[in-house]
Steps between C-alpha positions, in 0.01 A plus 500: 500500500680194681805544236531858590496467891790246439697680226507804805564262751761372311627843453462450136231777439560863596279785396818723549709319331592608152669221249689595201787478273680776445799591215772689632710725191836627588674754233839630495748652267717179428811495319777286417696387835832637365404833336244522753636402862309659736145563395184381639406119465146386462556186572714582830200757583244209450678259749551799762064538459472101567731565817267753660160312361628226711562741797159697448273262340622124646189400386562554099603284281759607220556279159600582164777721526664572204694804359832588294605438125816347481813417702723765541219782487380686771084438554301774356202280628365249716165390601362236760141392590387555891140282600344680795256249593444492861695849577210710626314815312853683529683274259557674231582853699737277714677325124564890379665564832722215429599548166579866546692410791745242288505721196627841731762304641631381189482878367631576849787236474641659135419873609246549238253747599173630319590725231832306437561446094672221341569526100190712493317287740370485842767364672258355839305230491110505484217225558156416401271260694188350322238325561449152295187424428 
């Protein structure tokens, strides 16, 4: 009882609060850079989501990012790892917000819209956000 009043005094303890780790997926067409100037980056996607996390969600931490194959290749995919702890109930609602935010601008920024084919492929970029457990 004693540890808890001080672990909430403390600001440690929150029954709001909602801590967790969560995997952010980004997929894209790809391509080779030469060939394939132009198209949708994953990786350039990812890093627009980690600017608006930091706008909307100060509080989260990012770590882990990794995406691409090869130099000279355009990223068909990137993924980074967001931890949520001490972001409120609204975390994860807020996170999607951000992500979807950095991956339309970089559709936005190459003109790509939903629909759009590359080789036989979507040419726009898509995300997935899970949980770790």
């Amino acid at each position: 009882m004693k540890k808890s009043l001080i672990l909430i005094a403390l600001g440690l303890f929150s029954a709001g609060a909602s801590a967790a780790t969560y995997e952010v997926s980004i997929t894209g067409p790809g391509g080779h850079s030469n060939g394939n100037y132009g198209n949708t980056n994953a990786v350039h996607a990812g890093s627009r989501a980690v600017l608006q996390i930091e706008k909307l969600l100060p509080c989260a931490s990012m770590s882990s990012f990794k995406g691409g194959a090869t130099v000279n290749a355009i990223a068909a995919d990137a993924a980074f790892l967001v931890n949520t702890d001490g972001c409120g109930a609204n975390a994860l609602e807020t996170l999607t917000q951000a992500v979807k935010a950095g991956v339309d601008l970089e559709n936005n920024f190459r003109g790509v819209k939903p629909g759009d084919m590359v080789r036989g492929f979507p040419a726009d970029i898509k995300f997935s956000i899970k949980e770790l457990k």
